[in-house]
Every structure is written in C-alpha cells, then in structure tokens.
N, C-alpha and C positions, 0 to 999 in steps of 0.2 A: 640559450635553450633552457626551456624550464623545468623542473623535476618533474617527475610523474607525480602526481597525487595518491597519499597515503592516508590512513585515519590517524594516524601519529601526529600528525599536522595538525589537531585544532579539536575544537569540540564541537561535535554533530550534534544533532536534535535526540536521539537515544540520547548521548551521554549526559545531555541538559536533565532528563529526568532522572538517570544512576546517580546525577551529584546532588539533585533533590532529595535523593530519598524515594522516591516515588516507583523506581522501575520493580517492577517483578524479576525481572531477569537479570540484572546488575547491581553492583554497587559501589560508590564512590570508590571504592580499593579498585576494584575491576579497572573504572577506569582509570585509574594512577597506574596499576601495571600494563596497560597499553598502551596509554601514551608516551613511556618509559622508557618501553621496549623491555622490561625486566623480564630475568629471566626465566621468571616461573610465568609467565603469561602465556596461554592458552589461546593459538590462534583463531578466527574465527570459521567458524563450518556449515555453510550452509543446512538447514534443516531442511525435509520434506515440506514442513507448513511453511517455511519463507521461500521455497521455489516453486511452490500452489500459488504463494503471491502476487510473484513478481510475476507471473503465468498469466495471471488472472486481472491484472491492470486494464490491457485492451479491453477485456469485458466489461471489468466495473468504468470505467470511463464510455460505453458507449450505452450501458444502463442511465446513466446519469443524464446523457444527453437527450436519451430516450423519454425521461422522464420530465427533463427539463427542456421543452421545444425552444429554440432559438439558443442554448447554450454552446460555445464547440470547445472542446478539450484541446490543449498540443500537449503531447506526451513527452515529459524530460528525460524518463528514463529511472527516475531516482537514483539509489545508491550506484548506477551503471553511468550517469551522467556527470559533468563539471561539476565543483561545489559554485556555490555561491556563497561570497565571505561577508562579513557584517565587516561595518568599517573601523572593529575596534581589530581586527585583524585576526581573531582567536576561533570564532565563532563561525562555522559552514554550515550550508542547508542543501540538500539534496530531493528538491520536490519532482513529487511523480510528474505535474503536469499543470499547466497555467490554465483561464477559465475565459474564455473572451465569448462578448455575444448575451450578456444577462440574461438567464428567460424572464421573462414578463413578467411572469407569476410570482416573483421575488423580487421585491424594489430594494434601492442602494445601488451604490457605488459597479459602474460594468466590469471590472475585471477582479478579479482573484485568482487565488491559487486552490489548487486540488487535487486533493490525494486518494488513494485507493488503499483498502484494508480486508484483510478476512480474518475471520473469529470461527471459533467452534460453535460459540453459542452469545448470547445477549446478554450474560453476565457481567456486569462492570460497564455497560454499554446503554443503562436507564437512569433517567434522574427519577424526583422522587413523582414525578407527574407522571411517570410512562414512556417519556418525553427520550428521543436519541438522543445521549451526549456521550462525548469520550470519555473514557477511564482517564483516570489523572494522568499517570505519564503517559499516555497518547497525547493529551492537550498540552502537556507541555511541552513536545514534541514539536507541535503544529504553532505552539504559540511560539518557538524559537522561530521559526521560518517565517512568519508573520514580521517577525523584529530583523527579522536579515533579511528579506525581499523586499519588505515598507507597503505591502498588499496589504487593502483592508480587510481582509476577512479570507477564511477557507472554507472548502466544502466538502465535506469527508463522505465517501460511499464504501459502504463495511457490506457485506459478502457473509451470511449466517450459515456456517455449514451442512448446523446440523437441521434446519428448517429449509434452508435453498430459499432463502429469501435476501433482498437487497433493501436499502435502505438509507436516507441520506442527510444531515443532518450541517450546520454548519457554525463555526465559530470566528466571532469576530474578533479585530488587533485590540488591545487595550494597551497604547504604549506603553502606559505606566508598569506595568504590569509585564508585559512581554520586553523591554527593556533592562526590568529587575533582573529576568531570566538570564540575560548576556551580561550585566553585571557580576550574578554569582559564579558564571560559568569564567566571565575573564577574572577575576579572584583564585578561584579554583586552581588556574590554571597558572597564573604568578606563585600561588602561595607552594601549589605541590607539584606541579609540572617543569617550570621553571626549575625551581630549587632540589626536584627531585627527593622531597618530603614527603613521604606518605602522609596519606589523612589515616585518622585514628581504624586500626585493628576492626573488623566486622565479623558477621558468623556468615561470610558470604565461602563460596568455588575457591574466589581468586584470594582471599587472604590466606584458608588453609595450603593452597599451595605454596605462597610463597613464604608463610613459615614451615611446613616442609622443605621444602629448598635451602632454606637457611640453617635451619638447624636439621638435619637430614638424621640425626642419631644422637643420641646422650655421653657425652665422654665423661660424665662426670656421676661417679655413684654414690656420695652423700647427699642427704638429703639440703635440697634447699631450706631456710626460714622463710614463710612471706613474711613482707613487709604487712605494715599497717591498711595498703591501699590493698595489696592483691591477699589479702586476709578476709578483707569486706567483699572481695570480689568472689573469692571463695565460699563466702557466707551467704551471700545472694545467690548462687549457684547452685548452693544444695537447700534455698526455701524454693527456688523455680521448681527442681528438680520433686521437692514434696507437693507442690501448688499442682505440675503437671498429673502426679501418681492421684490424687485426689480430686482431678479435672475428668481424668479416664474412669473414673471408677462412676462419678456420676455421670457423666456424658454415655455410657454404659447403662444406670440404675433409668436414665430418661428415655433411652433408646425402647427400653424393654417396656418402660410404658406407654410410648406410641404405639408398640406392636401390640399390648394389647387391648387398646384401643379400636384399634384398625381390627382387628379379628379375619375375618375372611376378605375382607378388603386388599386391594394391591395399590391404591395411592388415598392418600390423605392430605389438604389443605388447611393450611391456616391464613392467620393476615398476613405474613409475612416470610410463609415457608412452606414448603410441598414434602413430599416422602412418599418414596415409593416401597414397597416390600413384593414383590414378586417373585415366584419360584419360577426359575430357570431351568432351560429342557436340562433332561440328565445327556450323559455322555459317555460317545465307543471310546475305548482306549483301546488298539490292539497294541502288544509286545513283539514287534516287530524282530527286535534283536533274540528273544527267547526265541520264536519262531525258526529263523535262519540258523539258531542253534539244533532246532530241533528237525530241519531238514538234512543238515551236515549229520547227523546222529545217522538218521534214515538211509543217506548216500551209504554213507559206511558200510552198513549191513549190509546192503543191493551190491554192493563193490566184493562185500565177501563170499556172497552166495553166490554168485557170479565166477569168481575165483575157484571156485569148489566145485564148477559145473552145474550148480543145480539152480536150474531156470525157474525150476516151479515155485520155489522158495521166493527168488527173487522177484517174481510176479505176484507173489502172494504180498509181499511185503508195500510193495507197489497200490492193488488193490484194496487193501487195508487203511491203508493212508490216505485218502485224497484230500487234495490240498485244501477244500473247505472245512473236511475235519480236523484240520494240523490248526488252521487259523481260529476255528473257533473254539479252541483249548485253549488260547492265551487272547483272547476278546473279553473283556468286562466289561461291564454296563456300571455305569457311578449316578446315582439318582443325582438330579438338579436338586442345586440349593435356594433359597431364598432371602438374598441378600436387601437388606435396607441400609436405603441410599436416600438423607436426607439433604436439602437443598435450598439455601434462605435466599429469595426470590428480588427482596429490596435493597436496593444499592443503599451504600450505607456514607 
C-alpha cells in the first residue's frame, strides 16, 4: 500500500521558482523548512484569493474553450490531484488540466497542457509589446510541468479581477531550458534536503522564524565582537539603512512635484507610469461604545426617579433624550482625504 502524498516529497512547480529566486511569496529557506519538516515551519493556509482559484478553474477552462472552437479541456484537479513525478524522481507537477482537440486557429503540435490563474490586475502579466506573458515565477512554474509531462507547450487563461476580463496566452517547452529547472531543483534538493543543510539565511517569514525558534532569547549579556565578516555585514546595513532614509525623502521631494503638476487634475500619464490623486468621500464615524455609555447613564436616572415615584421626572428624561439626539452627539464627520497612488505601467 502506498503512502498518501505529501509536499514533503519532492519539489512542485511553486517551489521550482522559491529556489530560483523568483517567487514573491517564498524563498529558498521557506522551502528547506518544508521539506524538513522543521520546526518553525508555518503550515500552509488556504487564502481567500487561492480558493476564488481553485473556484474559478471550471470557468476559466470553459472561457478558453469558448474562445478556442474545437479545443476540450479534462480537468486534473491541480493541487487536489495525483502528482506527476519527473523521472529523476524529485520533481512533481500538479496540472489543472490537459488540452486535446487543437483549435484551428493555432497551428502546432494537438495536445498540451493547461492551466487556470487569476490575478487582481495585469501587472507582471505584459511583455514589453503589450503582449500576455507570465510573470517569471509563473513560467517557471509552467515550465517545470512542461519538463515533467514531456508536453510541448501550455496554455495559461488568467481571470483580471479587477477589469472582469479573461484572457489567454501560451508558452512553449524549451528542453534545454525547462530541463535546467529540474536539474537546479534535484541539486537543491540533494545538497539541503537530503543532507538537511540549510541554504544560506534570507530576509524572508520563514528564516526569521526559525531563528526565533532557535535562539528564542539571549542568555548571554556581554557584548559580542563581530568578526571581520559580520563587521562588513554591519557596515552594509547601516549604508542601506542611510540609502533608504535618503530614497524617502526624495521619493517624497518627487511625489510633491507631480502633484503639483497635476493641480486640479485626478490622474496623470507618462511613458511608463500613471498617478492618480483623488480626493476621497469624507467619513460617518459613530462612537458606538461612548453611546451605550451614555444610555447606561440615562437608564440610571429613569431607574432613580422611578424609584422615587416621580414619573414626570422620568418621562421627562425620556423626552429629552431621544435616541437620534444621543447618536448624533458622538457622530463625526472626517472630511476625505487625497491620497496619491503612483503606478509604473511597464513590466520591467
């Protein structure tokens, strides 16, 4: 009988890009303490936007079909499906879903593979023509699975949140190339999985935790000497540290020249960048909690005149008060601000 499948087992298509370098989300440490199992590793949590995803695949797969007459999708499943291992034995791929039926309109090779994606927006998602392409670690993602199924090519349909638009784009195998990927990734995984070596300290999640975890407090109150190495390292840290204080101040002096610029305008264009400045509606705040203080106050009194017999009192107090006037003593109004939000348009 055989074990259940685990990510501990091997290295998927994300972690192909964490040990590139490439992911946003991860970094080669991350994935040394998963496949580790170490103890400061941070299990994984589905987020909102990966279960819109995995939601939203039946759609983007029958977009595509839609789009593409004669193509038909079979849905894998992804990360919900069997892996599929490369035959150096290290490397799994988890595709959404195979491609059979070529439309027409796209000559090559009849089958491939095909995945489903959504994005907030098209950032990271343009070459320099205008042109769909994937963000790096996406394609290196897709080009892992390329090298572990032996398909010539993928067809990526990305889902833009924030426009509602689809859109579809495709990348072909380059062995050479998609080959390297399973090389660096079975390396990786001899030189620090194996041997249970970390790869070198990062400024990621998962290194500060596991040096938290390691060193969990100071038992020792002399001061240390650096060495020569972590002296330099030191010294590089406090010119970052003056480059950044000096990066704000002008990224600051530049801001306040677009705006005014811009004068009574709310967006501004360049070659390679947009800005918007708009003022935002103001806003109700009520003090709810002051409120409910200030009815317990009110009860109070009605409880005592009450107490005392004298109803007129306690109607009066009644009268005096109604609840629209208790609420709009603690209602403010905060005029809207005008926030500028600039936004550099060319993938880079």
């Amino acid at each position: 009988m055989s074990m259940p499948f685990t990510r501990e087992m091997g290295i998927g298509g994300s972690d192909v890009a964490a040990i590139l370098g490439l992911s946003p989300y991860r970094t080669p440490f991350d994935v040394w303490l998963e496949k580790t199992s170490d103890p400061a590793f941070v299990g994984w949590a589905e987020s909102p936007a990966m279960r819109f995803g995995s939601l939203m695949e039946p759609v983007l797969a029958k977009v595509y079909e839609e789009d593409n007459p004669g193509a038909k999708i079979i849905l894998k499943g992804g990360a919900h499906s069997e892996p599929i291992w490369h035959p150096n034995g290290i490397c799994y791929a988890h595709i959404d879903g195979v491609i059979a039926g070529e439309p027409a309109a796209i000559s090559g090779p009849q089958n491939g593979i095909w995945e489903g994606k959504t994005a907030w927006d098209d950032r990271g998602w343009r070459g320099r023509g205008g042109e769909l392409v994937p963000p790096r670690h996406y394609e290196a993602q897709v080009r892992s699975y390329l090298a572990i199924t032996g398909e010539p090519w993928c067809d990526v349909t990305v889902f833009f949140r924030q426009t509602a638009t689809f859109e579809h784009c495709r990348v072909w195998a380059n062995p050479e190339i998609d080959e390297g990927l399973m090389d660096i990734s079975a390396d990786f995984w001899r030189d620090h999985i194996q041997t249970n070596i970390p790869p070198p300290i990062d400024g990621g999640a998962g290194a500060s935790a596991f040096l938290l975890h390691r060193f969990p407090g100071q038992t020792r109150e002399e001061a240390l000497v650096a060495t020569p190495e972590v002296d330099a390292w030191g010294s590089a840290l406090a010119g970052v540290k003056a480059q950044m204080a000096a990066d704000e101040k002008r990224k600051a002096d530049i801001e306040n020249t677009i705006k005014e610029a811009m004068g009574e305008y709310g967006t501004i264009r360049g070659t390679d960048w947009t800005a918007t400045w708009r003022k935002a509606k103001g806003r109700t705040t009520v003090a709810w909690q002051e409120i409910a203080s200030g009815y317990r106050g009110l009860l109070h009194q009605i409880g005592q005149a009450l107490e005392r017999g004298d109803l007129e009192e306690a109607v009066r107090l009644l009268t005096d008060n109604p609840p629209d006037g208790i609420v709009g003593l603690f209602t403010r109004q905060a005029e809207g601000t005008r926030p500028f939000i600039f936004r550099a348009t060319e993938k880079g």
